[in-house]
N, C-alpha and C positions, 0 to 999 in steps of 0.2 A: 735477582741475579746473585743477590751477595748468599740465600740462602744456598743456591748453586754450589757455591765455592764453597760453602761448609763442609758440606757433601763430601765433594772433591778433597778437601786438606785432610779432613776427617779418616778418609781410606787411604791416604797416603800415609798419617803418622798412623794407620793400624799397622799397615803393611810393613814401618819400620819399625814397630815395636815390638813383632813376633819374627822372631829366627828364620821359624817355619813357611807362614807367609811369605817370606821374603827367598827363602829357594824356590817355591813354588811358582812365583812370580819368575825367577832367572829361569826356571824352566820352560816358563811356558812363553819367555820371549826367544829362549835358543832351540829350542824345536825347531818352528818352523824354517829357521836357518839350515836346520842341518836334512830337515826334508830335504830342502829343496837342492841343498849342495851335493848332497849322497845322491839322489835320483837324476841329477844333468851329469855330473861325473862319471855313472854309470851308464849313460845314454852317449856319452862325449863322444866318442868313433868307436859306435861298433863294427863301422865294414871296413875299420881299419885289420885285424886280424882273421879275416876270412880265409889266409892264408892257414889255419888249423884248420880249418871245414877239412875232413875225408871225403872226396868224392870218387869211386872209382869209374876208370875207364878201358873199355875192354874192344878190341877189334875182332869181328870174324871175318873179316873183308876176305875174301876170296883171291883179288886182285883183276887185272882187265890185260888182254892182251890185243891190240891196235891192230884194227886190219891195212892200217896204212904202212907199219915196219910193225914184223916180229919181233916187239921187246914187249915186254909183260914188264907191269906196273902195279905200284901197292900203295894206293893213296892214305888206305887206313894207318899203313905202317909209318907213312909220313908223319898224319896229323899226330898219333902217341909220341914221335919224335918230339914236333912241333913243343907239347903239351907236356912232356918230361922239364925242357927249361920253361915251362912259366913257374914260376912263383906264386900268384897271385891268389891261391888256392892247391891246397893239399894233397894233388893227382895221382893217383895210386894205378899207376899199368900192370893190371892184373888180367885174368883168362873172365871168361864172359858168365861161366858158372859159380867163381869165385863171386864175380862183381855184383853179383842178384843174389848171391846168398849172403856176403856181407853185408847187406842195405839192409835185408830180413831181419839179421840179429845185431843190430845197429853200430855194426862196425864201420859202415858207411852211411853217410848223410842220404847218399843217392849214389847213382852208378849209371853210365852210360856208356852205351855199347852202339857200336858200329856195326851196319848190318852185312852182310854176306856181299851183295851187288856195290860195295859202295864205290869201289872205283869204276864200275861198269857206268851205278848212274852217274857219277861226275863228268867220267871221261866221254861221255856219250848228247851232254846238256844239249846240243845245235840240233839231232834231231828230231822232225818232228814230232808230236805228242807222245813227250819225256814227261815222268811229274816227277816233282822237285824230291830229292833222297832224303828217305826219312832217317831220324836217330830215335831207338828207343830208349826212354829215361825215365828210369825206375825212382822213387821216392818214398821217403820213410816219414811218415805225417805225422806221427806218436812223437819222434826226436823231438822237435819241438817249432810250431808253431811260424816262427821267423826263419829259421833251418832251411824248413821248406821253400821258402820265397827266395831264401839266397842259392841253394839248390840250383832253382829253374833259372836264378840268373847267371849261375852257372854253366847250364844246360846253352843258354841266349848266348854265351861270352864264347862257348864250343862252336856253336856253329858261326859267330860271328865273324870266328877265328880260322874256320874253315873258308866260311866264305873270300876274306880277306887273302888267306895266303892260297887259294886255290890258283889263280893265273901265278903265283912264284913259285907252285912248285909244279905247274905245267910249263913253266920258264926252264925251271933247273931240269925237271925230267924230259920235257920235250923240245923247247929251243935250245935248250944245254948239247941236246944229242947232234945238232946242227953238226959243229965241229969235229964229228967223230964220225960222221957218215962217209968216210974215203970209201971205208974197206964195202960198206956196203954195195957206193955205185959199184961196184967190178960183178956184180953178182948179175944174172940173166935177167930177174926181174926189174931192175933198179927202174926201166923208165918206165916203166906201170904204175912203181908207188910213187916217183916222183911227180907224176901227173894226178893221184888221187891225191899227194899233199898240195899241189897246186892248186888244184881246183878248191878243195878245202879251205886255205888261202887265200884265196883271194873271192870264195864269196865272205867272208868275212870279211874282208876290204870293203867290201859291194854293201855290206850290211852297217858296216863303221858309217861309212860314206853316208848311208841313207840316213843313219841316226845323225847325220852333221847334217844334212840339208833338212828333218825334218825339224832341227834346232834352228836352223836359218831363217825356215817359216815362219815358227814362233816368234825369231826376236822381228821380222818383217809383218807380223801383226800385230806385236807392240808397237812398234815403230809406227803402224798404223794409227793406233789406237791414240799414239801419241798427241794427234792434230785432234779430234773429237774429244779429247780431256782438254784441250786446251780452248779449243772453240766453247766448251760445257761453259767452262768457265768465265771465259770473255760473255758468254750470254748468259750467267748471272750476276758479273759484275754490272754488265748492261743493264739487266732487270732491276739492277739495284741502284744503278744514276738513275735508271726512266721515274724513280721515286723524286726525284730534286729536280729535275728538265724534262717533264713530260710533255710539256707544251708551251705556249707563250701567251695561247688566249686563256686557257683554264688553270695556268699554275699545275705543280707538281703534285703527287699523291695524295693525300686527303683532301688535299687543298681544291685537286681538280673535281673531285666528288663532290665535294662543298657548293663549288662554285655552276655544274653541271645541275645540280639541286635548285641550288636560285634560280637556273634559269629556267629551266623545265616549269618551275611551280610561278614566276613574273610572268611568261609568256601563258600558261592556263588563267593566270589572273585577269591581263591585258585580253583575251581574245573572251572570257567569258565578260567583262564590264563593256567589249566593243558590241557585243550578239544584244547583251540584254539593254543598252542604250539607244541600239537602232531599233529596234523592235518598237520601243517607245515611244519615238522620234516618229517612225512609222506611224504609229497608231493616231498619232496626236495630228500629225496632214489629212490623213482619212477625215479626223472630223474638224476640219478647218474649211474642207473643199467646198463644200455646201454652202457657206455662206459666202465666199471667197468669188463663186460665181455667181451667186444671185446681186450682187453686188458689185459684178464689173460693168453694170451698166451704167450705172451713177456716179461710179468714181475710179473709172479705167486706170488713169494712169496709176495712183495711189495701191491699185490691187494686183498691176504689172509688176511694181514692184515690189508687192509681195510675195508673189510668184520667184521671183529673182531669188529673193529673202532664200527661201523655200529651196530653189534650186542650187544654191551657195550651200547650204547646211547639210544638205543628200550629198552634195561631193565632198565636203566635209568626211561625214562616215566612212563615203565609201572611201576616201584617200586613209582612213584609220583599219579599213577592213585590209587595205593594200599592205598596211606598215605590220601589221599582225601576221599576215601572210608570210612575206618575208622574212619577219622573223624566225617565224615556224619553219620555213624550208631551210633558211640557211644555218639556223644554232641546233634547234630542236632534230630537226627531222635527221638530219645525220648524227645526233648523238642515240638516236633508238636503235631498240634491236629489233631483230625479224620480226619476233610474232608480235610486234604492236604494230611495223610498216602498214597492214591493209588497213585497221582500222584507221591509222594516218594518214594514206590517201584516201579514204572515203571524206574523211573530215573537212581535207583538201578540198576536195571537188565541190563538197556544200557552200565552202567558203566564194570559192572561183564564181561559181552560179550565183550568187550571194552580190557578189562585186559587179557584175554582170546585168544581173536587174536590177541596180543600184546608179549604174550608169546609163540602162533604160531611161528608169525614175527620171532622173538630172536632166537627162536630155527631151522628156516631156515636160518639164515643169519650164527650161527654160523658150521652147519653142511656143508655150502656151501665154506666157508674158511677152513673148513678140507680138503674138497674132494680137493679144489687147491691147497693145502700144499701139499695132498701125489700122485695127479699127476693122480688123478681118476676121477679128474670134467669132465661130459658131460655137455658141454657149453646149448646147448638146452634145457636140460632137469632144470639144477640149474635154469637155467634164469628163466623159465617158473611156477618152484614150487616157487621160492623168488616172483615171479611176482604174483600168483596168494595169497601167503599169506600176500603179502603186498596190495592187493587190499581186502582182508576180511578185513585186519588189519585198513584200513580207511575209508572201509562202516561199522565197528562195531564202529570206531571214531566220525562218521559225525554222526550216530542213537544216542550215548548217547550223542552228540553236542544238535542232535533238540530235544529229550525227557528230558535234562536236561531244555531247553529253554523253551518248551511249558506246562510242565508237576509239572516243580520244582521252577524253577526262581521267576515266578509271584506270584508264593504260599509263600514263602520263603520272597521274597520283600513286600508285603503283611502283613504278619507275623509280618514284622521289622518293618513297621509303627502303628501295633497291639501296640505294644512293647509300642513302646515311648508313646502311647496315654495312653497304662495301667501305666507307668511309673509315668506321669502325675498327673493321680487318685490315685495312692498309696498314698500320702500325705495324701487326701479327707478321704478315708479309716481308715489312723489311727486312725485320728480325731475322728472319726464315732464308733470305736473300744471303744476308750477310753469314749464315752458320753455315751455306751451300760454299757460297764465296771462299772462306776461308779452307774447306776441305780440297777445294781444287787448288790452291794456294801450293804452292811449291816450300812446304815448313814440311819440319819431322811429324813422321807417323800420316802426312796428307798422301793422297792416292796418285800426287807426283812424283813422290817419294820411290814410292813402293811400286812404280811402274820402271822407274830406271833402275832400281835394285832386281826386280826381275829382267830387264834387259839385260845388264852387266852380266847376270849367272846364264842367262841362255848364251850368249856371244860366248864365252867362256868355256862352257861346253862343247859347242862345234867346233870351237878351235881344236881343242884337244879330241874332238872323234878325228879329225881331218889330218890331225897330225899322227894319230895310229892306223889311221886308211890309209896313207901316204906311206907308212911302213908298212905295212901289209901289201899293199901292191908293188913294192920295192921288193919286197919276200918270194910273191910270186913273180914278177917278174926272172929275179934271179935263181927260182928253181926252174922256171922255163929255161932258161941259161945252160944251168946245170946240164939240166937232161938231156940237151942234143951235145952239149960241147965235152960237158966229164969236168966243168970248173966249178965248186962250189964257194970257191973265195967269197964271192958276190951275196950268197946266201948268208955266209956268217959276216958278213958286215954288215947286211940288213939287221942281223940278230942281235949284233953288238956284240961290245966283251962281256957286258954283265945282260945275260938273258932275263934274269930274276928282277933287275931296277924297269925291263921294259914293262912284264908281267905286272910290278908292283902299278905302274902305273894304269896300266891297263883295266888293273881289279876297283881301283880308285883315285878316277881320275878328277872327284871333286874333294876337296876336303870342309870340315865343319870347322870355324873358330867359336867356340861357346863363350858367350859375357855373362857373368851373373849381372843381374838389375838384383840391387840393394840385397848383397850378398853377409850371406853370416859366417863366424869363425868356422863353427862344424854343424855336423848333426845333434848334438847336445847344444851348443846355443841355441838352434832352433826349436828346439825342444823346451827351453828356459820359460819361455812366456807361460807355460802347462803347469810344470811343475813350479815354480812362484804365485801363480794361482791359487791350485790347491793347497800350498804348503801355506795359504794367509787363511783362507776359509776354515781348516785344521785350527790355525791358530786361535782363531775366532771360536769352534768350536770348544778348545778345551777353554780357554776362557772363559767360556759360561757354565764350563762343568765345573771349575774350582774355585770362580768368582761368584757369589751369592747376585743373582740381580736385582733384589728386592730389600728395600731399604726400610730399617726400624724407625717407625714413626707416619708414616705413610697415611697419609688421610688424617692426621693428628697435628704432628710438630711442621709435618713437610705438607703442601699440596702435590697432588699424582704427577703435575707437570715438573716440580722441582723434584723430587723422588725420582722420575726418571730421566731428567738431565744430571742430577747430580751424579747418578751413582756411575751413566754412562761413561761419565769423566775417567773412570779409571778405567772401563774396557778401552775406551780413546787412546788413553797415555801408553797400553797394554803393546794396542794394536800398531801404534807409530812406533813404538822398540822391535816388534815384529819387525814391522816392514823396514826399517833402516837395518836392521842386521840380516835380513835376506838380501837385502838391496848390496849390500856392502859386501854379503860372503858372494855374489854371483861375479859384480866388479873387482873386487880384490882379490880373493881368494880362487875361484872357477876362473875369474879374468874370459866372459864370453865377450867382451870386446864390442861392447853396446856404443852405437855410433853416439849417442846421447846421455851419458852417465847420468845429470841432474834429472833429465825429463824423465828417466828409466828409475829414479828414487821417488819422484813425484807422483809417478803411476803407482808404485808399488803402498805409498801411503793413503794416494786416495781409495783404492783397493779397499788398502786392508780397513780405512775407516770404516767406506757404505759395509764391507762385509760385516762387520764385528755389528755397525748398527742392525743387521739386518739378524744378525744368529741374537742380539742381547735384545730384541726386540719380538720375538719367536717367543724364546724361552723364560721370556721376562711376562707375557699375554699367557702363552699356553702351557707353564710350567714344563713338565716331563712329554708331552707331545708336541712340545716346541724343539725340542732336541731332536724329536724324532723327524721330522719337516726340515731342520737344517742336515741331518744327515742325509734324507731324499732327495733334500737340492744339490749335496755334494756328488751323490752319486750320477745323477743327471748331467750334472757339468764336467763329470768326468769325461763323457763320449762327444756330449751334447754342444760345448763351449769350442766344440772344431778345432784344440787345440792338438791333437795327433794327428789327425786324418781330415784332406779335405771337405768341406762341409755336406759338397756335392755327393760324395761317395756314401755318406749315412744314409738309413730309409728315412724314407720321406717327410713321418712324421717329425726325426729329430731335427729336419729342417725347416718345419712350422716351429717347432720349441726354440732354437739356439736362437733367435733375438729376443725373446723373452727370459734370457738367463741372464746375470750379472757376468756370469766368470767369460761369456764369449767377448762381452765388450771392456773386460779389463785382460784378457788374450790380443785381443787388434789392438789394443793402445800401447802396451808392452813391445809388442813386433815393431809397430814401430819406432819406441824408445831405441829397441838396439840395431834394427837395421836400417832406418831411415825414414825420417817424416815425407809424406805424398798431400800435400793440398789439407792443411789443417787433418787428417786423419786420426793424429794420436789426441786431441783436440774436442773431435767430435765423437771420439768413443766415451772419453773420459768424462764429455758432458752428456750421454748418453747413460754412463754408470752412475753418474749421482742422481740424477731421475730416480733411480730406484731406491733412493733413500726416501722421498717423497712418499709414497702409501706405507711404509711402515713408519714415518713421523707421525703421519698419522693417525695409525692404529697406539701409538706409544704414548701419545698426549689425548689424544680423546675418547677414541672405540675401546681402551683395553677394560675402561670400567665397564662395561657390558658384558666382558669374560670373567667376570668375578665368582659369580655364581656357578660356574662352569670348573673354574681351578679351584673352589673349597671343594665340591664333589669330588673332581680328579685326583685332589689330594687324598681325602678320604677314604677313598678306595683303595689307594696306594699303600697306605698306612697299615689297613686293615691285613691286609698280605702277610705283612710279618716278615715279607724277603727283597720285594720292590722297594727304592727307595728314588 
């Protein structure tokens, strides 16, 4: 370490020893200040002055005369009205050959012109298959580049503008004329157009109307919708107690699996040791019998009660073949699924026939120690019915032996390893419960949320068609009025005093409130994170162009590892003067209004460290094609780093590259230094950026002597040149 610092002091007192060195150095820490100050300053509101953009705009409108009253109308001549007071752009009302031969010789940005029919197609929209009135708009692509785009918003802002004031200035030119129709009724025609403006009229009422009730539908199938979001929910907040209360005999969720498992695999246990115990049991009477009767002659009573013995230990079993049974039908057999049920009852039945000849058994052995008690046994005959129901009694043993084996076992075994696999997932599950659970939850952003925000705006809606159908039928009503009586009082109160605030309303009757989420000062603070970037990678750049990265002594005085932490030391101290003086002219001096000052200097020095390691580690391994590699990444990160244009909008491949670049993830850590940390984000880019210090430590303490032989050649060549240096 202390060789390190040698290093380190070493270039610090060079650096104050030479004049030269030492402006070289203030240079190359206020560069990248002034990059980055000069490029957001000139970025800061450019669509603040759009107000100079030339755009012209020209009318040939013809004009529309109403077959409903003879007045002829000139909507074209409105909108150049309209568009004389905006400001917001530089509108030049000029004739339509002017305006396309100005755009030509770029005296205009663009030009738009209004075509012949345009009050025909406006004034005409209700009937049937109309298509929407076009604007031609001419564009000059050469101006430059941005021009263009502000142009067509332009061009969007005209007819927005159109759109917008179209019902107020069919208010001022067509409800306006309300007031002024006396002289007209006296004229022969009056009640023929009064009946085609009625009717007109009031299917528009008829159309308001319909657009209100098909709002009503809507909010009455949210409304709908309401109960099955909420039911959804209630039955997965269900699904997620039946995890704690499943039951009372099996316990709750893993627990029930668990304990469904013991049973399954104690009751195969218990019915396979009952099968192969009686079988035994079996076996062993068979060769008993034979002496058992040769020998009731001699010693009756003694072999009665063997018989007894005999007949006690069969009911025995078969009271154990009973308890097995039951088990199976009441725990077992209702916890199976379908496709094991048949092999279940088959099993069944083995058992039942099982029990069956088993209580045969019992009741020959005991009837057979009667008959030798009271001195009535025929030795032939007992022998022969013991004999024959002791051989049912072990071919009904051995059948539920193999249909318990081939029929239930495997299915049952099966089953148990079901078990534990579901046992497993039940964890997964709840998990999964609870993530379901909380989206139906009535919190911000859940689908409770955003079900009454869309009721509110549908209700809101039909309010407002029903209350201009409601006028509209008040309209027509009172031109029906009109026309048989000669009063048109009636009409101009439907119309109001101000025809134009009904129209306005009319054209839009919702309005937008925009919120920024984690809003920035301007367009140039948004643009900060791009150019603070680049302007530290520059930085880094020159730094290894007028810092020497290779230290005298190197493999002698110093080892390769102290060699290249010492010398690093000075591009470090280089790189933190950078980045505090870019840091400090964006806060101070630009003042982009970075919601996090400190975090937004801390980004900027981690930055600029990994960068400067990353350029001093390049051109420190690969000499003069190190440079040339940090210049290819700078250019790369220029589109690549997503810091102009959304990521999404790049081709494809720059969106495999941009997380493999440093500058994208010192871009997202910057954003949100100044407009606002989201859940560790500024956090996990930053630890994301020093990652990439890691393979060029790397290559700078171990791999670079492997490049050695490669930089004397490169060097050599260079030399040879006489012009490369």
């Amino acid at each position: 370490m202390s060789r390190i610092t040698e290093i380190v002091r070493g270039d610090l007192k060079a650096a104050g020893r030479n004049v030269m060195t030492g402006i070289v150095l203030f240079g190359l820490v206020v560069i990248p200040m002034l990059f980055a100050v000069f490029n957001v300053l000139a970025s800061w509101d450019p669509f603040s002055r759009t107000d100079e953009l030339k755009i012209a705009v020209a009318s040939a409108d013809k004009g529309h005369e109403s077959d409903l009253a003879p007045i002829s109308l000139n909507l074209g001549d409105q909108v150049l009205s309209q568009l004389s007071r905006n400001d917001q752009i530089d509108w030049v009302i000029t004739g339509t050959d002017d305006a396309v031969e100005g755009t030509k010789s770029g005296e205009y940005y663009a030009s738009i012109v209004l075509p012949e029919d345009f009050s025909t197609s406006l004034l005409t929209f209700y009937t049937a298959g109309t298509e929407p009135t076009q604007l031609e708009l001419y564009t000059n692509e050469k101006k430059n580049a941005l021009s263009t785009v502000l142009t067509e918003q332009g061009a969007e802002g005209v007819i927005t503008q159109i759109n917008d004031t179209f019902a107020e200035i069919i208010g001022s030119v067509g409800l306006g004329v309300v007031s002024s129709l006396d002289n007209y009724l006296e004229e022969d025609d009056t009640k023929a157009a009064i009946d085609r403006i009625e009717a007109r009229v009031e299917n528009i009422g008829v159309q308001l109307r319909a657009g209100a009730q098909t709002m009503r539908s809507l909010t009455g199938m949210l409304d709908s919708t309401a109960p099955l979001l909420e039911g959804a929910g209630n039955i997965a907040r269900a699904a997620g107690a039946q995890f704690d209360d499943t039951g009372s005999d099996l316990g709750g969720g893993a627990d029930a699996t668990d304990s469904l498992d013991s049973t399954l695999r104690s009751a195969a246990a218990s019915l396979e040791q009952a099968l192969s115990s009686t079988a035994d049991s079996y076996s062993a009477v068979g060769d008993r019998l034979d002496s058992l009767f040769d020998s009731a002659g001699n010693a009756g009573t003694g072999t009665a009660a063997t018989f007894t013995d005999l007949a006690a230990r069969v009911q025995q079993q078969t009271d154990g073949f009973r308890a097995v049974r039951e088990t199976l039908d009441d725990t077992v057999g209702a916890a199976l699924p379908a496709g094991v049920q048949a092999g279940y009852d088959r099993a069944l039945a083995g058992l039942d026939a099982a029990i069956d000849r088993s209580d045969d058994l019992h009741d020959r052995l005991t009837q057979t120690a009667q008959d030798i008690t009271d001195g009535t046994a025929d030795a032939q005959a007992s022998r022969q019915s013991v004999q024959d129901a002791l051989d049912r009694a072990s071919s009904a043993v051995d059948s539920a032996v193999t249909s318990y084996r081939q029929d239930l076992q495997p299915q049952m075994t099966q089953l148990g390893d079901t078990l534990d696999d579901l046992g497993d997932s039940i964890g997964t599950v709840r998990e999964d419960l609870e993530g379901v659970t909380a989206s139906f939850a009535d919190s911000p952003g859940s689908l409770q949320e955003t079900l009454d925000r869309a009721r509110s705006a549908t209700v809101s809606i039909a309010d407002k068609l029903e209350e201009h159908a409601d006028q509209f039928e008040e309209m027509a009503d009172a031109l029906s009025t009109a026309g048989e009586t000669g009063d048109f009082s009636k009409l101009a109160r439907a119309a109001g005093d101000d025809p134009q605030a009904l129209a306005s309303q009319l054209a839009a009757p919702v309005a937008v409130d925009r919120e920024a989420v984690f809003p920035v000062a301007s367009f140039g603070a948004g643009m900060t994170p791009l150019y603070v970037t680049l302007s530290l990678w520059v930085g880094a750049l020159l730094t290894a162009v007028f810092v020497r990265p290779r230290v005298d002594g190197e493999g002698e005085t110093y080892t390769r590892a102290q060699a290249y932490l010492g010398r690093f030391g000075i591009f470090a101290l280089t790189g933190l003067a950078q980045a505090t003086m870019v840091a400090l002219g964006m806060i101070v001096f630009v003042q982009v209004g970075a919601a996090h000052p400190f975090l937004f200097t801390l980004c900027c020095w981690v930055t600029s460290l990994v960068f400067q390691l990353i350029v001093y580690t390049l051109v420190l391994s690969l000499g003069s094609a190190g440079k040339a590699v940090a210049v290819l990444l700078l250019v790369l990160q220029v589109s690549g780093g997503g810091g102009a244009y959304p990521l999404q909008l790049l081709p494809g491949w720059f969106q495999v590259l941009s997380p493999w670049l440093p500058a994208t993830h010192a871009i997202d850590a910057m954003r949100a230094a100044i407009a606002g940390v989201y859940r560790g984000d500024l956090w996990i880019e930053l630890g994301i950026l020093l990652l990439f210090a890691v393979p060029f430590l790397v290559l700078g303490l171990w791999l670079r002597g492997l490049l050695d032989g490669y930089n004397r050649t490169t060097t050599e060549a260079i030399e040879k040149t006489k012009v490369m240096a």
